[in-house]
VEXDO-979589 format. One line per field, with one value per residue (C-alpha): x, y, z; chain. Coordinates in Angstrom, 2 decimals. Example, Ala and Ser with C-alpha at 12.3 -4.5 7.8 and 13.67 -1.06 7.14 Angstrom:
<pts>
east <- 12.30	13.67;
north <- -4.50	-1.06;
up <- 7.80	7.14;
unit <- A	A;
</pts>
This chain:
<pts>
east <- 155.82	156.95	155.21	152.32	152.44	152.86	149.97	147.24	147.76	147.54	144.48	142.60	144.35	142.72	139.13	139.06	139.89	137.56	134.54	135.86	135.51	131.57	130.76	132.04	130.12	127.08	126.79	127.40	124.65	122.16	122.98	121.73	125.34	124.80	127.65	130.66	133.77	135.29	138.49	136.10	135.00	138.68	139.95	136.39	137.57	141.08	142.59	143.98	142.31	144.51	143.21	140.08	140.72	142.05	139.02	136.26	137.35	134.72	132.22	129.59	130.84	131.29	127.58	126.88	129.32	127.06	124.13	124.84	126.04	123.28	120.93	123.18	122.93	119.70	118.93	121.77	119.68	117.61	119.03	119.04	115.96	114.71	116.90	115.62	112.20	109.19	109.09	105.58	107.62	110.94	108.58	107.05	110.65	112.04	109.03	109.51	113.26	112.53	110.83	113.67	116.39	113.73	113.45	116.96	117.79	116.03	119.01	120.84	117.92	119.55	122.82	121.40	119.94	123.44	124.25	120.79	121.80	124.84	122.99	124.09	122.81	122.98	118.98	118.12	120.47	119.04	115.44	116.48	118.16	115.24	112.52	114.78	115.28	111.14	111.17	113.07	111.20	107.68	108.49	109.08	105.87	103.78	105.86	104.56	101.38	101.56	100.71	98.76	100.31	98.98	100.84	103.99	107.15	107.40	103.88	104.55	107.83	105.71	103.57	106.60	108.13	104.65	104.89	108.06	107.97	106.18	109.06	108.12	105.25	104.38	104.04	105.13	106.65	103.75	101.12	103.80	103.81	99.70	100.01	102.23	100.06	97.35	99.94	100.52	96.93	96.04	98.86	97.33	93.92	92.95	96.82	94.85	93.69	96.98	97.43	100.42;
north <- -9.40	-11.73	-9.05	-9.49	-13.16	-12.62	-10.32	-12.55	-15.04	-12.87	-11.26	-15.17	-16.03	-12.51	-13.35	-16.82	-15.45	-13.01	-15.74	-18.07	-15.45	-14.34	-18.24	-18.60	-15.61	-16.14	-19.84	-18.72	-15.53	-18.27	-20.32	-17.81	-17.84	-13.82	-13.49	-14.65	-13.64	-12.30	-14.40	-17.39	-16.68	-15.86	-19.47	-21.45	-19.40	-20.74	-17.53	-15.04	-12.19	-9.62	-10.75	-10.77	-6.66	-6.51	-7.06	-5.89	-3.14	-3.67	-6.13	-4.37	-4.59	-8.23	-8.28	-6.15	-8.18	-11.27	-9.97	-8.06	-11.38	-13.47	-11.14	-11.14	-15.11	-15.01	-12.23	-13.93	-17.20	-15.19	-16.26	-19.20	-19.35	-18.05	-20.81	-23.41	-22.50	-21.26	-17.47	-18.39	-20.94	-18.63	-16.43	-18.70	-20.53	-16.74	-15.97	-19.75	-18.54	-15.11	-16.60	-18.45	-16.10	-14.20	-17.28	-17.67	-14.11	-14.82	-16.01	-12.77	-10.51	-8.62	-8.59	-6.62	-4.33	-2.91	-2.47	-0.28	1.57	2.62	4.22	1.70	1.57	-2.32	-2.45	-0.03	-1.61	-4.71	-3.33	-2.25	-5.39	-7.27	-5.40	-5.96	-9.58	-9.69	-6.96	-9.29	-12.34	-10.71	-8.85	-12.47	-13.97	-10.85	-11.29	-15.51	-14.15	-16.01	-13.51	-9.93	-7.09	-4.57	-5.10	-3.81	-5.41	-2.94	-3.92	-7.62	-6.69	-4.19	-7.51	-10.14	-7.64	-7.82	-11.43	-11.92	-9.31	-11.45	-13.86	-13.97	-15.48	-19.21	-21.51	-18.27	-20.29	-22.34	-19.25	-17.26	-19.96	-19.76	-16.17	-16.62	-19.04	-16.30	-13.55	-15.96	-16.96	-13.23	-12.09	-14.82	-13.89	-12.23	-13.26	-15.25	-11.49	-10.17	-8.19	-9.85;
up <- 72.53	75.27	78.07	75.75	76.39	79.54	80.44	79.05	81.35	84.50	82.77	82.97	86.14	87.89	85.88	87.25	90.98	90.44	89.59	92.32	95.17	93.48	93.12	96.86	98.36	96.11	97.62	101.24	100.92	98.84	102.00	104.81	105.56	106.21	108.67	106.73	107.07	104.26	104.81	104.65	101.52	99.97	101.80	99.78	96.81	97.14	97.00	99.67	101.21	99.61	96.21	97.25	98.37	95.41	93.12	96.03	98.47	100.41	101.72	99.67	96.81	96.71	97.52	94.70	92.38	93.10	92.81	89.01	88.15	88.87	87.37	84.52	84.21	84.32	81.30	78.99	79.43	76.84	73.35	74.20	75.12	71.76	70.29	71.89	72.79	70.89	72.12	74.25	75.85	76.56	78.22	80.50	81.55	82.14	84.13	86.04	86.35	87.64	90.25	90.91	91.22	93.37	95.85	95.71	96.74	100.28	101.64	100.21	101.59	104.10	102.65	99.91	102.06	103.38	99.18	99.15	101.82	100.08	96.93	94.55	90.93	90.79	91.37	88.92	86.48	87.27	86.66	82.98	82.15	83.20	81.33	78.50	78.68	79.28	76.04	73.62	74.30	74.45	70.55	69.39	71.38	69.33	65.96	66.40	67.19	70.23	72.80	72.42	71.66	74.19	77.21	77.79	79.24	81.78	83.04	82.91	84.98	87.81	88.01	88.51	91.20	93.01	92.99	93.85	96.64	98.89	99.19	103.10	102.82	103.23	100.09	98.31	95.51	94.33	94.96	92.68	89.83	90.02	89.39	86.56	84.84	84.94	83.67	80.98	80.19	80.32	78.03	75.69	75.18	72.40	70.40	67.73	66.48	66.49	63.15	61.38;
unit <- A	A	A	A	A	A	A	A	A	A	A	A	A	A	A	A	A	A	A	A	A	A	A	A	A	A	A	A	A	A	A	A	A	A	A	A	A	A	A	A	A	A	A	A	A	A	A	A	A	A	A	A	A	A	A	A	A	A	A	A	A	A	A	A	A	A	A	A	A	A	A	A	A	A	A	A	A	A	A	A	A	A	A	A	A	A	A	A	A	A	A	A	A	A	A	A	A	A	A	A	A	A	A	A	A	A	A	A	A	A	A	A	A	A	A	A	A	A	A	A	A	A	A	A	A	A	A	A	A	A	A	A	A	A	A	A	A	A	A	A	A	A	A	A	A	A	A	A	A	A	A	A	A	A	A	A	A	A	A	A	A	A	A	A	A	A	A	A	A	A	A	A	A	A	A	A	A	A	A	A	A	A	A	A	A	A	A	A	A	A	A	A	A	A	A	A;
</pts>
C-alpha cells in the first residue's frame, strides 16, 4: 500500500512537469520565439532538461505535444459550449475560436512544418477531432432547428481550412470573421423549414 501512496504522487508531479514544459514551449512558438533552445524552455518550465527528455525525446515531439493539446483545448470547449450557449451560438463562438487557434498557430508555422516533415498523424488527428467538435454542435443547431440540415460538418470544416489557410495575408483576421458570418448566414437559410 505505502508504494501505492507513493506512486500517485510521482504520477501528478510528472503530469504537472509535463504541462509546464507544453505551456512553456507553446508560449515561446505562439511568440515567434522559433529558435528556442530546448534548455530554455525546460529552465521557463522550471524543470531540468533531462525531464524534459524524459517526456519528449525529441524537439519534434514537443512541437507535436503542443500542438495536439491546443487543438484538444479547443474541441473540449465543446460541452460547454452546448451548456452555456444556444447550439447556433456554440457554433458561431467555435467558428470565432477556430479562427483563433488558426491565428495563433502563425507564430508556430514553421515549427510545425519540421513535425510534417516527419509523417506525423497529429494533423490528421487533428482534422477528425475537429469535424467532430463542428459535428456535435451542428446535430444540436439542426435538432433546434436553428440551422439547415443539408450541409455537412466536413464541408463546413473544408471551408474553415480555406479561410484559415490564408493566415499570410493582411487583415486576414477580420476578412476571415466576414467569411464566417456568411458561412453562418448561409448555413441558416432555409432552417425555419427544417422537418422536426
Amino acid at each position: 500500500m505505502a508504494t501505492t501512496g507513493k506512486d500517485k504522487p510521482l504520477r501528478a508531479h510528472a503530469a504537472r512537469n509535463r504541462d509546464a514544459l507544453i505551456a512553456a514551449a507553446c508560449d515561446a512558438f505562439e511568440a515567434g520565439e522559433l529558435d528556442i533552445r530546448i534548455e530554455e524552455i525546460a529552465r521557463r518550465a522550471g524543470v531540468g532538461v533531462g525531464t524534459l527528455y524524459r517526456h519528449f525525446a525529441t524537439r519534434e515531439a514537443l512541437i507535436e505535444a503542443v500542438y495536439r493539446q491546443r487543438v484538444e483545448d479547443l474541441c473540449g470547449a465543446v460541452p460547454r459550449l452546448l451548456d452555456e450557449l444556444a447550439p447556433y451560438d456554440a457554433l458561431r463562438t467555435f467558428l470565432r475560436q477556430l479562427i483563433a487557434h488558426s491565428a495563433a498557430s502563425q507564430g508556430m508555422a514553421v515549427a510545425l512544418e519540421a513535425v510534417m516533415n516527419t509523417g506525423s498523424p497529429v494533423f490528421a488527428q487533428a482534422r477528425t477531432d475537429m469535424t467532430e467538435a463542428i459535428a456535435t454542435i451542428m446535430t444540436a443547431a439542426v435538432t433546434a432547428g436553428e440551422i439547415r440540415a443539408d450541409v455537412t460538418p466536413e464541408t463546413v470544416f473544408r471551408a474553415m481550412g480555406g479561410i484559415c489557410t490564408s493566415h499570410d495575408q493582411p487583415d486576414w483576421e477580420d476578412g476571415a470573421h466576414a467569411i464566417v458570418r456568411l458561412l453562418l448566414d448561409g448555413l441558416r437559410s432555409g432552417a425555419a423549414v427544417i422537418p422536426r
